[in-house]
ChimeraX commands (.cxc) that place a marker at each C-alpha (Angstrom):
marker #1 position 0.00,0.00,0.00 radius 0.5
marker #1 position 3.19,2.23,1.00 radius 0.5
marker #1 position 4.34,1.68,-2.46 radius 0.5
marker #1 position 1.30,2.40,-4.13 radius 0.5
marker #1 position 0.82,5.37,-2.29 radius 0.5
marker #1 position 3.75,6.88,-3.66 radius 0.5
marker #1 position 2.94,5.79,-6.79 radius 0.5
marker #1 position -0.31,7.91,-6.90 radius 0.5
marker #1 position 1.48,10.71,-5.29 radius 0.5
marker #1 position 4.21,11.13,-8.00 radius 0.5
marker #1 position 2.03,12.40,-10.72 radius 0.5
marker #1 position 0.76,14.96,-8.23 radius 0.5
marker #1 position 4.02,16.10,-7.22 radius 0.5
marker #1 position 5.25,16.11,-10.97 radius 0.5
marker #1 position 2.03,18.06,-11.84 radius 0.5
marker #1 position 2.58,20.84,-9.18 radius 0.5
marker #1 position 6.02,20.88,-10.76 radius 0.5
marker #1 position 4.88,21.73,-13.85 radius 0.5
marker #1 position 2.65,24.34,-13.07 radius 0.5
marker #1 position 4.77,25.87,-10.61 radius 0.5
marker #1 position 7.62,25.46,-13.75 radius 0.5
marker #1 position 4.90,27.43,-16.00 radius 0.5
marker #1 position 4.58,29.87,-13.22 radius 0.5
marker #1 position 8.21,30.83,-13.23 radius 0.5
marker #1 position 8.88,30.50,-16.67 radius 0.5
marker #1 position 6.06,33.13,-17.00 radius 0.5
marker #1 position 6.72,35.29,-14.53 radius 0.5
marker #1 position 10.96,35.31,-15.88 radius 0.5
marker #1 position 9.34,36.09,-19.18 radius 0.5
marker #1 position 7.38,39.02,-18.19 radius 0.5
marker #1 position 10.20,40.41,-15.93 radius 0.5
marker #1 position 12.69,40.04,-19.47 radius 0.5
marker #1 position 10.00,42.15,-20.50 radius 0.5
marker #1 position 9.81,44.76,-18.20 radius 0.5
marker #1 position 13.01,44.90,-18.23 radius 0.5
marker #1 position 13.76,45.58,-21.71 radius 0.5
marker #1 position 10.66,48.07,-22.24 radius 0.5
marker #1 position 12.71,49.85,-19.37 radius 0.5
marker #1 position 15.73,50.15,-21.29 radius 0.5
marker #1 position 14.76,50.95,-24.90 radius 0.5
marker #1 position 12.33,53.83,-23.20 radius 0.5
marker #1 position 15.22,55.38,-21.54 radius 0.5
marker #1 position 17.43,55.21,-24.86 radius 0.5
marker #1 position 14.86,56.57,-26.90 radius 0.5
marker #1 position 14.41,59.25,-23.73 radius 0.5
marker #1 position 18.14,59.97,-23.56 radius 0.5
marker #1 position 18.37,59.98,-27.11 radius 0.5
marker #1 position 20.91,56.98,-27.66 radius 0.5
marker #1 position 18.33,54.25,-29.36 radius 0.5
marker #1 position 19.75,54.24,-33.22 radius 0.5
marker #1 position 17.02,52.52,-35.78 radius 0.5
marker #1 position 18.58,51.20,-38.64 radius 0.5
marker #1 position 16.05,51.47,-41.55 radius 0.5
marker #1 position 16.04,48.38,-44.05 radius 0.5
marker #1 position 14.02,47.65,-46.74 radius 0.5
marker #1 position 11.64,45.04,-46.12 radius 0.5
marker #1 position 8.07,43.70,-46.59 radius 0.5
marker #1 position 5.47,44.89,-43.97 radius 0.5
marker #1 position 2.84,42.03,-44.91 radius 0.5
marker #1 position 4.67,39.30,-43.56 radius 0.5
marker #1 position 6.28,41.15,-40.88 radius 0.5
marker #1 position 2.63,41.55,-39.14 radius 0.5
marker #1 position 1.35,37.68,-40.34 radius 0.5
marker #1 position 4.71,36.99,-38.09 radius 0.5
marker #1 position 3.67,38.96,-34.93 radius 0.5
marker #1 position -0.36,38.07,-35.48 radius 0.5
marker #1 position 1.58,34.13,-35.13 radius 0.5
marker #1 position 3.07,34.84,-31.87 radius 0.5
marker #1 position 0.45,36.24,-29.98 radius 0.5
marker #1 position -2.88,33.57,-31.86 radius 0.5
marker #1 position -1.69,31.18,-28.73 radius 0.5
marker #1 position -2.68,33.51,-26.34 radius 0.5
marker #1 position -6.00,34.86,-28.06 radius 0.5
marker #1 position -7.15,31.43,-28.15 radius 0.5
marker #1 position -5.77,30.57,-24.75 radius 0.5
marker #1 position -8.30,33.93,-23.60 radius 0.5
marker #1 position -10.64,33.18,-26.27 radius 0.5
marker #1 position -10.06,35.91,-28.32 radius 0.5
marker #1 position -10.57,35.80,-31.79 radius 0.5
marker #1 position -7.71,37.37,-33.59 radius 0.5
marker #1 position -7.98,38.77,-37.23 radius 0.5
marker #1 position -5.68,39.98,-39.46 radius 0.5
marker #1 position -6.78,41.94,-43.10 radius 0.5
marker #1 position -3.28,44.16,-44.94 radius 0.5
marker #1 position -3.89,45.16,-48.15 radius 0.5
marker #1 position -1.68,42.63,-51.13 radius 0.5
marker #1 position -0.24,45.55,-52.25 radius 0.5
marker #1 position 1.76,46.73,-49.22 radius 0.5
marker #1 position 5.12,46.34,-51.29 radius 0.5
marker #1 position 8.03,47.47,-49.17 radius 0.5
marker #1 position 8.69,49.83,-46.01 radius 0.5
marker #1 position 12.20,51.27,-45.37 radius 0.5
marker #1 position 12.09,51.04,-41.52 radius 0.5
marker #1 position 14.12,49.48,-38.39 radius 0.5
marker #1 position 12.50,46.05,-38.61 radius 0.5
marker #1 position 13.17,45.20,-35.31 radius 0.5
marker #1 position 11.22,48.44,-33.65 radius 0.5
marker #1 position 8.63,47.71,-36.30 radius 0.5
marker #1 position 8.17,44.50,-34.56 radius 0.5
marker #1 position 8.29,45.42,-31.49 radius 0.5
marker #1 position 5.58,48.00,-32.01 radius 0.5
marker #1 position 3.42,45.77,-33.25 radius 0.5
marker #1 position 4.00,42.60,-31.14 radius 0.5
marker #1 position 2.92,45.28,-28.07 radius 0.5
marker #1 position -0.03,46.66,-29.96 radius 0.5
marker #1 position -1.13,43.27,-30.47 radius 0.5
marker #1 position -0.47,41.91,-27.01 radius 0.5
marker #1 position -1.69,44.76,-25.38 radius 0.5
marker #1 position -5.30,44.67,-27.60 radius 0.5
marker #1 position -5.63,41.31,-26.69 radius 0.5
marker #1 position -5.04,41.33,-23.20 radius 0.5
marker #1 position -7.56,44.10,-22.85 radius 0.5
marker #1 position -10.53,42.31,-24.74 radius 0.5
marker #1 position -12.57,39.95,-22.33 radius 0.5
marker #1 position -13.53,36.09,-23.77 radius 0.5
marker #1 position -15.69,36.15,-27.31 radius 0.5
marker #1 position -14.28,39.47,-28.34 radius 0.5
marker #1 position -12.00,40.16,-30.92 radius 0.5
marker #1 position -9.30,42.17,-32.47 radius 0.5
marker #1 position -8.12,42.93,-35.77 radius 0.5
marker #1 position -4.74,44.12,-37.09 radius 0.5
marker #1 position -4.82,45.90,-40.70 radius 0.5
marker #1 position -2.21,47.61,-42.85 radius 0.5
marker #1 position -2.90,49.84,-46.18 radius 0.5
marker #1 position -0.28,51.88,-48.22 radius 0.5
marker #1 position -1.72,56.13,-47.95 radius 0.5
marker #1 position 0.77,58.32,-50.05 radius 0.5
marker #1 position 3.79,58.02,-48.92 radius 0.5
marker #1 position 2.82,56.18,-45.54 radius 0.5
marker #1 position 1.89,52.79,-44.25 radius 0.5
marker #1 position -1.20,52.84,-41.70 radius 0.5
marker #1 position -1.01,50.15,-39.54 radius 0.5
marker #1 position -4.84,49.17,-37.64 radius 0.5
marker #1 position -4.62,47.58,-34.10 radius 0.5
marker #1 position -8.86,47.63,-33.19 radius 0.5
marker #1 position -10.08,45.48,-30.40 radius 0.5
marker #1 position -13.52,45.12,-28.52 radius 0.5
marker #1 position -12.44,45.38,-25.31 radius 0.5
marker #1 position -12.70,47.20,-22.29 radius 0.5
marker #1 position -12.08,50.51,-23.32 radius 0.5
marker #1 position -10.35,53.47,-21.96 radius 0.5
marker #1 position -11.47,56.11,-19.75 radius 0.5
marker #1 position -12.06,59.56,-21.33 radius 0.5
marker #1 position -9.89,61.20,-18.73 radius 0.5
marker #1 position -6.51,58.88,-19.42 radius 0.5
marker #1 position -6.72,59.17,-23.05 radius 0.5
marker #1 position -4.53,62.59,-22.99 radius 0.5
marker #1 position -1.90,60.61,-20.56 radius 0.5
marker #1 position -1.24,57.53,-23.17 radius 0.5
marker #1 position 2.28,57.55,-23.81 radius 0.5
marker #1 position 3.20,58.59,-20.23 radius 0.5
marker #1 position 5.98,56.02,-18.80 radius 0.5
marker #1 position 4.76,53.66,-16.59 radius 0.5
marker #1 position 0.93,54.85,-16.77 radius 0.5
marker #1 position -1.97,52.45,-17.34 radius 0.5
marker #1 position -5.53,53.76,-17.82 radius 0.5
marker #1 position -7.63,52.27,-15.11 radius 0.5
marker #1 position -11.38,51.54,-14.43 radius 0.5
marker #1 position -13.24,49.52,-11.47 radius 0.5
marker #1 position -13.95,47.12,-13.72 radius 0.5
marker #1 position -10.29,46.16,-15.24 radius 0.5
marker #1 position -8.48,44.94,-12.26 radius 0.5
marker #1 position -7.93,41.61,-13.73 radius 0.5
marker #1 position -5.26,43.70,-16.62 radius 0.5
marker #1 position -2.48,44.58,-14.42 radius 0.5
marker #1 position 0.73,45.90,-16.48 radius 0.5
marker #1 position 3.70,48.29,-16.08 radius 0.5
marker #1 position 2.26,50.76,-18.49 radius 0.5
marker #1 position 5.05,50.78,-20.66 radius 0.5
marker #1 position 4.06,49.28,-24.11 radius 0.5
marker #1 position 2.34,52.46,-25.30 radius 0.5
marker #1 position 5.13,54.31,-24.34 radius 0.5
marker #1 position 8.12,52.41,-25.87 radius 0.5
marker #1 position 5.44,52.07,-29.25 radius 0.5
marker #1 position 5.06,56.06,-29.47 radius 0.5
marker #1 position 8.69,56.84,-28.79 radius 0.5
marker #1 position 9.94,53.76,-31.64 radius 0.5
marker #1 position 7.38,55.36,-33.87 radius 0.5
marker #1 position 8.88,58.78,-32.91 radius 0.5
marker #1 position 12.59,57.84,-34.25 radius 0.5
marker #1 position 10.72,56.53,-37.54 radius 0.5
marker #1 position 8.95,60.10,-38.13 radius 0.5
marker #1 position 5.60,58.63,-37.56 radius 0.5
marker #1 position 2.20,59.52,-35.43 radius 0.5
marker #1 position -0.09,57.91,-33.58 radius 0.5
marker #1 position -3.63,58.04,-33.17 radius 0.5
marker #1 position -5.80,56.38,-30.31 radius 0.5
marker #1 position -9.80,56.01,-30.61 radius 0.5
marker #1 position -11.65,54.80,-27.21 radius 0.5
marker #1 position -14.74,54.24,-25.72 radius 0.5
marker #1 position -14.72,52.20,-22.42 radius 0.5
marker #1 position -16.72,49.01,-22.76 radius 0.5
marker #1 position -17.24,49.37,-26.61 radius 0.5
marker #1 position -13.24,49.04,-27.70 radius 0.5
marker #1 position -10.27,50.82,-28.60 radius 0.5
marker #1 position -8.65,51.19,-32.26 radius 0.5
marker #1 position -4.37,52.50,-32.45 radius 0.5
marker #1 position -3.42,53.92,-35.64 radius 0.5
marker #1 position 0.27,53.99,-36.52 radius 0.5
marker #1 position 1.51,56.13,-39.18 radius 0.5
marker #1 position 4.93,55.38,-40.55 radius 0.5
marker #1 position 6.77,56.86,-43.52 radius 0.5
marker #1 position 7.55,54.43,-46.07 radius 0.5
marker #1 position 10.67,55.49,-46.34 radius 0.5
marker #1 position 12.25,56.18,-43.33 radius 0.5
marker #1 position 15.84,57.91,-41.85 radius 0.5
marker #1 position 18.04,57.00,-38.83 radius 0.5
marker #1 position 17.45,60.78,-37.72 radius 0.5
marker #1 position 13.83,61.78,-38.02 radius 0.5
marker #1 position 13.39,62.91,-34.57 radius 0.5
marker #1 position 16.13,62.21,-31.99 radius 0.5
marker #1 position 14.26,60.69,-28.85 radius 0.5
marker #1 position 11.21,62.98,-29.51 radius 0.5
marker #1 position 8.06,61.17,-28.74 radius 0.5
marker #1 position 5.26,60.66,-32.09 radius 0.5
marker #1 position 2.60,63.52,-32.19 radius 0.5
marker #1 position -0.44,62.27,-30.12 radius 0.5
marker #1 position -3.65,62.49,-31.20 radius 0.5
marker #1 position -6.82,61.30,-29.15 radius 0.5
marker #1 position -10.58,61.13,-29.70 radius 0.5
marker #1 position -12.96,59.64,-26.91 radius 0.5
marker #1 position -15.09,58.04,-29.67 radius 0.5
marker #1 position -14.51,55.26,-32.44 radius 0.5
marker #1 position -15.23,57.24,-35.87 radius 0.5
marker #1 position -16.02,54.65,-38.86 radius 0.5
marker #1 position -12.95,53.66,-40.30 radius 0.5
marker #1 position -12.14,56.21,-43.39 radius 0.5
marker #1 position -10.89,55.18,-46.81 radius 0.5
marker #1 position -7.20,55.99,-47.48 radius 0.5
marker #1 position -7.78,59.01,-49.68 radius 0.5
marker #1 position -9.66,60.54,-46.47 radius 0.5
marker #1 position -7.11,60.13,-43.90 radius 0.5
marker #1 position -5.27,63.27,-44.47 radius 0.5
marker #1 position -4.88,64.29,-40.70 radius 0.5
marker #1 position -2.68,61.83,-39.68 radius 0.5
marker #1 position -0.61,62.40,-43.05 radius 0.5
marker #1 position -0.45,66.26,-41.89 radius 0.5
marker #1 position 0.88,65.20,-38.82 radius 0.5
marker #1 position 4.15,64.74,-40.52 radius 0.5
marker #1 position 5.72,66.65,-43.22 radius 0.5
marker link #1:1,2 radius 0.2
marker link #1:2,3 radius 0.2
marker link #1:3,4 radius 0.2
marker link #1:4,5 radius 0.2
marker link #1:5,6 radius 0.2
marker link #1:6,7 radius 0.2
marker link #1:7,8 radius 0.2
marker link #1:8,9 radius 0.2
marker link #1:9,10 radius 0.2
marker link #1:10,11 radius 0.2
marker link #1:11,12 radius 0.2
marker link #1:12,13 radius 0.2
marker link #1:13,14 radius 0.2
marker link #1:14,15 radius 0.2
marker link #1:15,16 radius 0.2
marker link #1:16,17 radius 0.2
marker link #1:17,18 radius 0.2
marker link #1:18,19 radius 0.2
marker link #1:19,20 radius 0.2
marker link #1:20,21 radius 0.2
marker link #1:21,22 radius 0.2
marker link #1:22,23 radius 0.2
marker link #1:23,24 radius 0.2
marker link #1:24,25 radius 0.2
marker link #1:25,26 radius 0.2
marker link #1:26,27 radius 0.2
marker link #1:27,28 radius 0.2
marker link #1:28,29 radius 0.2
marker link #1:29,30 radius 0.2
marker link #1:30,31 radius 0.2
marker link #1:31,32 radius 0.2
marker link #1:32,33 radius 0.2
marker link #1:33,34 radius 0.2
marker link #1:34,35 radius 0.2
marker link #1:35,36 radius 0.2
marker link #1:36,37 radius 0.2
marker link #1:37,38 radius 0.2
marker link #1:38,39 radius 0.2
marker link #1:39,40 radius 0.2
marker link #1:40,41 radius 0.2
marker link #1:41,42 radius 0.2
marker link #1:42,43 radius 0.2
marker link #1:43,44 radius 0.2
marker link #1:44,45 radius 0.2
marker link #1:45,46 radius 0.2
marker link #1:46,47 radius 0.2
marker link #1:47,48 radius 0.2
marker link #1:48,49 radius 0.2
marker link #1:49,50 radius 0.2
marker link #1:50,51 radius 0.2
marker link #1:51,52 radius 0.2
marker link #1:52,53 radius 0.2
marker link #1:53,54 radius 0.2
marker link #1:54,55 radius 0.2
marker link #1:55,56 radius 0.2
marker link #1:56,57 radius 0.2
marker link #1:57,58 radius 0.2
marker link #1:58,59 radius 0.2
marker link #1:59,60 radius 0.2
marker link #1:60,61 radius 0.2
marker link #1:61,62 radius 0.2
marker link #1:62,63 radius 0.2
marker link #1:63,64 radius 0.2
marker link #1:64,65 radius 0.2
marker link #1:65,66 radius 0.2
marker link #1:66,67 radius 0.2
marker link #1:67,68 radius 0.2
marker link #1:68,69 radius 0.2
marker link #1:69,70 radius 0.2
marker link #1:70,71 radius 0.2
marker link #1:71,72 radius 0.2
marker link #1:72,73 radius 0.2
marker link #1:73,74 radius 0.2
marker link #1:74,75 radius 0.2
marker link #1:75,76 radius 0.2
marker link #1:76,77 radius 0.2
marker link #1:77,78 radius 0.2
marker link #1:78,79 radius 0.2
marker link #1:79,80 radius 0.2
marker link #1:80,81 radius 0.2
marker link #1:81,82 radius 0.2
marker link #1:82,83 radius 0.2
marker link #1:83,84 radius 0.2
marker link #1:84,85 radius 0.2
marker link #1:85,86 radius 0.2
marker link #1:86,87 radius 0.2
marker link #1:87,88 radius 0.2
marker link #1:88,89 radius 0.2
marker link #1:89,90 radius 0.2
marker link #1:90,91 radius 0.2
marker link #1:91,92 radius 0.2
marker link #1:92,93 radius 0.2
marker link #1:93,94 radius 0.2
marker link #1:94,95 radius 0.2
marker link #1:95,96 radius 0.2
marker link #1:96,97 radius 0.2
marker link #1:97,98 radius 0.2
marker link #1:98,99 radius 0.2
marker link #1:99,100 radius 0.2
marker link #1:100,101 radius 0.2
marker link #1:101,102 radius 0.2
marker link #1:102,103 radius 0.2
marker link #1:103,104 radius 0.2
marker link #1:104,105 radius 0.2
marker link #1:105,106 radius 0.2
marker link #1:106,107 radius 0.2
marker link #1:107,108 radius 0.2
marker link #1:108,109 radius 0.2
marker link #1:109,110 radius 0.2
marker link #1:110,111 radius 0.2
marker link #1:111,112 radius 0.2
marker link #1:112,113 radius 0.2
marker link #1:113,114 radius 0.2
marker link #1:114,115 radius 0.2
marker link #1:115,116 radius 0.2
marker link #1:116,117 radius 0.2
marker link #1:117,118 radius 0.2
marker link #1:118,119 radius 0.2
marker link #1:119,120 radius 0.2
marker link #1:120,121 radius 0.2
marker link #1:121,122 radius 0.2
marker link #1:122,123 radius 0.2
marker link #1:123,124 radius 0.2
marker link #1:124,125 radius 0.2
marker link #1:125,126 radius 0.2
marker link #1:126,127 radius 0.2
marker link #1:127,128 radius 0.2
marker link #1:128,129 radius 0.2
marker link #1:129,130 radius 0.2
marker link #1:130,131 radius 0.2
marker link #1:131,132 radius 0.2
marker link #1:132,133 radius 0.2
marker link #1:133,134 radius 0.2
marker link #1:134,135 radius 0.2
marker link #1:135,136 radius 0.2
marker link #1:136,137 radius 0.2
marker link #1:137,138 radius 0.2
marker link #1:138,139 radius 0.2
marker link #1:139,140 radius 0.2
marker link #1:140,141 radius 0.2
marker link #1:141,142 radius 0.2
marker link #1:142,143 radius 0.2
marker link #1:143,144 radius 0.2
marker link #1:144,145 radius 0.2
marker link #1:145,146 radius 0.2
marker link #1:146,147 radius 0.2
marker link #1:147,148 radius 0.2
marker link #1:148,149 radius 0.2
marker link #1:149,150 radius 0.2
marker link #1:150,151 radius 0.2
marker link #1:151,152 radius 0.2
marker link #1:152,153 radius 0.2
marker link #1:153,154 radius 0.2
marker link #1:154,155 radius 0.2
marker link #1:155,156 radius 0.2
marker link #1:156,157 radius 0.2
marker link #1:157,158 radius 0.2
marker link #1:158,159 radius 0.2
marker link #1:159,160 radius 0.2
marker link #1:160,161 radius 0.2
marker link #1:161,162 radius 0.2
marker link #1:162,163 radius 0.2
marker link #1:163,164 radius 0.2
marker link #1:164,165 radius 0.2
marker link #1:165,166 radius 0.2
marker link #1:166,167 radius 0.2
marker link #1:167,168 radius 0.2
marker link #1:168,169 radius 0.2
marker link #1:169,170 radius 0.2
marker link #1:170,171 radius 0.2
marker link #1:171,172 radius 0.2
marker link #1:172,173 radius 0.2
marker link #1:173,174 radius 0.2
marker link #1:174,175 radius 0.2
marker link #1:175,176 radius 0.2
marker link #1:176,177 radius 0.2
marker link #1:177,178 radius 0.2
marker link #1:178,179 radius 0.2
marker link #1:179,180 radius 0.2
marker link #1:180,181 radius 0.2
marker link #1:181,182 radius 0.2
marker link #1:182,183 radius 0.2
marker link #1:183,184 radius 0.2
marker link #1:184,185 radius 0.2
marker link #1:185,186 radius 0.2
marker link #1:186,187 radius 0.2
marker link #1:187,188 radius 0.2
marker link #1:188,189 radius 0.2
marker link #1:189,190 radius 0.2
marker link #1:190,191 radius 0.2
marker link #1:191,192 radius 0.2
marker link #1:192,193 radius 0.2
marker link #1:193,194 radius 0.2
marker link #1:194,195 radius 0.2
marker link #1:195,196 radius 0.2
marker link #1:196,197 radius 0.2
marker link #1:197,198 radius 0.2
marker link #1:198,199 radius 0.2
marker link #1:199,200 radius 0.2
marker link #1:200,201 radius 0.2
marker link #1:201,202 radius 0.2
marker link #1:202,203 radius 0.2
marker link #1:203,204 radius 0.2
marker link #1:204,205 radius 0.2
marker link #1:205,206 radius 0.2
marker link #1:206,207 radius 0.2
marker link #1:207,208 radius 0.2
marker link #1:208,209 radius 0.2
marker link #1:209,210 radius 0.2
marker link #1:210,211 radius 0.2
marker link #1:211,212 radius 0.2
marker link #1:212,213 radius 0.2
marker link #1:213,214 radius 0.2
marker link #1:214,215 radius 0.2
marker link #1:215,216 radius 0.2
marker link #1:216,217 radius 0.2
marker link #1:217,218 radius 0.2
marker link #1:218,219 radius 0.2
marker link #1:219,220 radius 0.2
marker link #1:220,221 radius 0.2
marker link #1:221,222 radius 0.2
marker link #1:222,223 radius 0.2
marker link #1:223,224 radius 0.2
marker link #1:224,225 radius 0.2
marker link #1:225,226 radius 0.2
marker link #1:226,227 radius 0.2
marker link #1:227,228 radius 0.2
marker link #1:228,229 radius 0.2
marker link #1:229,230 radius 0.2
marker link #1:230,231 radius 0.2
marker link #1:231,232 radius 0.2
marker link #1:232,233 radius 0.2
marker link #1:233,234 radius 0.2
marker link #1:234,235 radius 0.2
marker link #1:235,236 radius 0.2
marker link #1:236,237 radius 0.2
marker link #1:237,238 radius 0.2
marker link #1:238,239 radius 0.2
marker link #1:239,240 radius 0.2
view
């Protein structure tokens, strides 16, 4: 019986290893995280983050970072969508910050939309710019934070979002790595119908557009229908 005890216990025990394994391994991975957000803000900040523009195709750029986050929409059951336009063709752009902006618009769309919503990433060619769509159905943010996006280490907060804890840095690193590229940024919100990020990036761009200065900000507490390309002239104003 003493052996069979032990038998039934070991699966237990190897179990609670696992999950407290997954735990860590988590927990390492979000403190990488942190960690790196930390460091690329403050280089961007100081002004010693360099981008090194390459030519490259967006399209499968984004089909790459909609991959690596799908686990995680299903795991929250999220339904994930991707639409870019065939003709994309080519950006000129650091294609490392280009991931990284859109791996944490992604992420952060996701882990702000509760079970059976969704969010959708799209891309279209405007002039001389790529728009890149981030649009989710989740939880919305407050009226009063939208002006304070951006901000280092601030996360909009409502009663009912608790359950999204987060340093607050993603939007931050996002507007200052669209800031070296010569880009904007444009956030839509209303709180419990969704929240849609516009990115606006040259399609050609230079290793000295801006020098640490953050992307131009712009903000509307409402979620205007989605205009065609040859009607979204504010955002191209937004950069000369």
């Amino acid at each position: 019986s003493e052996m069979l005890g032990d038998a039934e216990l070991a699966p237990r025990d190897f179990a609670k290893q696992r999950e407290y394994a997954k735990i860590i391994h988590a927990s390492a991975d979000h403190l990488l995280s942190v960690v790196n957000s930390i460091l690329d803000t403050s280089k961007i900040a100081a002004g010693t983050f360099r981008i090194m523009p390459e030519p490259f195709a967006l399209a499968p750029l984004i089909a790459d970072c909609c991959a690596m986050v799908r686990l995680k929409a299903e795991a929250g059951g999220v339904a994930l969508e991707q639409t870019a336009n065939g003709n994309l063709g080519e950006i000129v752009a650091d294609k490392r910050a280009c991931r990284q902006i859109l791996l944490n618009l992604i992420a952060n769309a996701v882990k702000f939309t509760d079970r059976g919503g969704s969010v959708r990433v799209a891309a279209q060619a405007a002039g001389e710019a790529m728009l890149i769509t981030v649009a989710d159905t989740g939880v919305g943010i407050p009226a009063e934070s939208l002006s304070r996006l951006g901000d280092p280490f601030f996360q909009a907060r409502a009663d009912y979002d608790r359950n999204f804890e987060g340093a607050g840095l993603g939007l931050s690193l996002v507007r200052g790595l669209v800031g070296l590229h010569g880009g904007a940024l444009r956030v839509e919100s209303v709180v419990g119908v969704g929240t849609r990020v516009t990115v606006r990036l040259p399609s050609v761009c230079r290793s000295d557009e801006r020098n640490g200065a953050p992307a131009p900000l712009e903000t509307q507490a409402r979620l205007a229908p989605e205009p065609a390309v040859s009607q979204q002239t504010t955002m191209e104003r937004k950069i000369a």
